[in-house]
C-alpha positions as CSV (number, residue, x, y, z in Angstrom):
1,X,35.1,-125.2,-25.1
2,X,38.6,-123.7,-24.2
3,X,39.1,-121.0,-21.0
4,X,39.6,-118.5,-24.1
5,X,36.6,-119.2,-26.0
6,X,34.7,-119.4,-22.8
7,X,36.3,-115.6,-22.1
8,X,35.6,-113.9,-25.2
9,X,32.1,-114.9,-25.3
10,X,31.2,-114.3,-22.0
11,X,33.1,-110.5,-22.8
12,X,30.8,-110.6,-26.2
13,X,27.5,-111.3,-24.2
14,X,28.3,-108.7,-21.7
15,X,29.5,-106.1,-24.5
16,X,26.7,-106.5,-26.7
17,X,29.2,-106.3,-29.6
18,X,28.4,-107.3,-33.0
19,X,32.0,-108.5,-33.5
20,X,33.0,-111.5,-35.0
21,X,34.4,-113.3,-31.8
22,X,37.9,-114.3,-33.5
23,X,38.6,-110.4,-33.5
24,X,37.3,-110.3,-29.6
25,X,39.4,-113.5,-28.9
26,X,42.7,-111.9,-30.3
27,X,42.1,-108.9,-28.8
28,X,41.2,-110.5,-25.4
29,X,44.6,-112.7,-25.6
30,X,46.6,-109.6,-26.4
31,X,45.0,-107.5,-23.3
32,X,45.6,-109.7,-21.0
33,X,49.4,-111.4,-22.3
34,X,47.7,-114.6,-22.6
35,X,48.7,-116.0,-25.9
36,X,47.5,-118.6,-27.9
37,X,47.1,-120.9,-24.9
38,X,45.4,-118.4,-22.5
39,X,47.1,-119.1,-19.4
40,X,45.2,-118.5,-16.4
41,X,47.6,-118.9,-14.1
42,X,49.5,-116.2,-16.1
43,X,46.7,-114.2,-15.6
44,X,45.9,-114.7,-12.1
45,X,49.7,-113.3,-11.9
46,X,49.2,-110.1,-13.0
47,X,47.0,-109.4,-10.2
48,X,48.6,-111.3,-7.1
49,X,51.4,-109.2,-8.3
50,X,50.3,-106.2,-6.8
51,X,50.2,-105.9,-3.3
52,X,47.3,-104.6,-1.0
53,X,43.7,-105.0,-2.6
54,X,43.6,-106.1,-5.6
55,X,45.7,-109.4,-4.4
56,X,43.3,-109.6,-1.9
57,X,40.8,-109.6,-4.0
58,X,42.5,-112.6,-6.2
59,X,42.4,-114.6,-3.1
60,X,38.6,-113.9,-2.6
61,X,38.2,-115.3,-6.6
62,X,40.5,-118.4,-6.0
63,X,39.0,-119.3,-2.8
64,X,35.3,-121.1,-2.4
65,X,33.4,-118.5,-0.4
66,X,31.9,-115.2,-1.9
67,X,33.7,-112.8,-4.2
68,X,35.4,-109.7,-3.7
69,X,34.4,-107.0,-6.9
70,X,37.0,-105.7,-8.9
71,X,36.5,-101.9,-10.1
72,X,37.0,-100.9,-13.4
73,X,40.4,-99.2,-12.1
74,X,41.7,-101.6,-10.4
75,X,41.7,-103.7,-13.4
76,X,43.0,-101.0,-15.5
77,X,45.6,-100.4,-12.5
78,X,46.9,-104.1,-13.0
79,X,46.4,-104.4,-16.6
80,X,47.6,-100.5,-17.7
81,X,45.4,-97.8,-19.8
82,X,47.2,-98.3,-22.9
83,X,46.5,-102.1,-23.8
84,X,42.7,-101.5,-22.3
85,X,42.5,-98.5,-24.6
86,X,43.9,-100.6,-27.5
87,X,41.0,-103.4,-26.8
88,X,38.5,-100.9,-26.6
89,X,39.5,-99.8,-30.0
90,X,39.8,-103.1,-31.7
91,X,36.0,-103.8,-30.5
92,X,35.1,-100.7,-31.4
93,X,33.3,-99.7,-27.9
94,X,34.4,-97.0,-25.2
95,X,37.1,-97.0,-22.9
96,X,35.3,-97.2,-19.9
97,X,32.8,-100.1,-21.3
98,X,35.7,-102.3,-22.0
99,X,36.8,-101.4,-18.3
100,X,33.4,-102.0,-16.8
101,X,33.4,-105.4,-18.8
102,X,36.9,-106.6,-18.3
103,X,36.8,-106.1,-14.7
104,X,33.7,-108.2,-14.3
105,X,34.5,-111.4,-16.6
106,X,38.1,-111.8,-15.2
107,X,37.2,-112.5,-11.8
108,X,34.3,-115.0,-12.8
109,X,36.6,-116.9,-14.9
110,X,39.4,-117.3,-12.0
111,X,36.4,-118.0,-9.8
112,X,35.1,-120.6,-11.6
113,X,38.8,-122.0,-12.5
114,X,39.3,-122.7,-9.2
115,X,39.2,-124.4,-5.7
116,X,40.3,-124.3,-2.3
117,X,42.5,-121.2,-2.7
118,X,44.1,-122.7,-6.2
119,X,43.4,-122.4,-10.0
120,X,42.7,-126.3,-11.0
121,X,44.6,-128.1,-13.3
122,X,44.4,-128.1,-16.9
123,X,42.1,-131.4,-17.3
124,X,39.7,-130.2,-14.5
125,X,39.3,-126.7,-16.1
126,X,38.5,-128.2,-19.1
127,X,35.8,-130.4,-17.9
128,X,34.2,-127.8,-15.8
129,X,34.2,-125.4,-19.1
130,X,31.0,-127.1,-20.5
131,X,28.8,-126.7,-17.5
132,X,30.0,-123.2,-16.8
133,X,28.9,-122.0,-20.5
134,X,25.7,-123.6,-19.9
135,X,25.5,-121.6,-16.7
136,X,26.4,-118.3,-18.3
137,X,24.3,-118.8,-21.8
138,X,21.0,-120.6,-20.5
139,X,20.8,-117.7,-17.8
């Protein structure tokens, strides 16, 4: 399973959405600039960006100790109302349940991406992916 695939279904499972999960997984990749590849590092970007808090809070995800929660707007803050309201449209849910959502998967997936302060490589994401959906869908 691929960081992308991994995203969208956690997203679906928290949603409750009845979606097909290609349209969540587009609509995911667009929200967050990811592209076909999803890049997390890309992704981890948008939020070290910023300074104060919410790169703070990055740090707290990347690093191996306990996590620091992301508020709906602070993701919206990094992210910007328009794209979130285009998501929440495409899945056919509220604004402020896409927020909600969003701002609770993103930090669980750079969590579990990374180590020691740093996302992991490519190879080690990818072989982590498998027991993390495990994690996530047997819970």
């Amino acid at each position: 399973m691929d960081l992308k695939s991994l995203a969208t279904q956690m997203l679906m499972q928290r949603l409750s959405v009845s979606n097909n999960a290609r349209n969540a997984e587009s609509a995911l990749g667009e929200l967050l600039d990811a592209g076909k590849d999803f890049d997390l590092e890309n992704i981890a970007g948008q939020f070290s960006s910023l300074s104060g808090g919410t790169a703070d809070k990055l740090q707290s995800w990347l690093g191996d100790g306990d996590n620091d929660a992301l508020t709906p707007d602070e993701f919206e803050h990094v992210i910007g109302s328009g794209k979130i309201n285009d998501f929440a449209r495409r899945l056919g849910i509220g604004t402020e349940e896409a927020k909600g959502a969003l701002a609770d998967v993103v930090p669980q997936l750079i969590d579990k991406a990374s180590s020691g302060g740093s996302l992991l490589g490519s190879d080690k994401v990818s072989g982590m992916l498998g027991g993390l959906a495990s994690k996530v869908f047997n819970n």
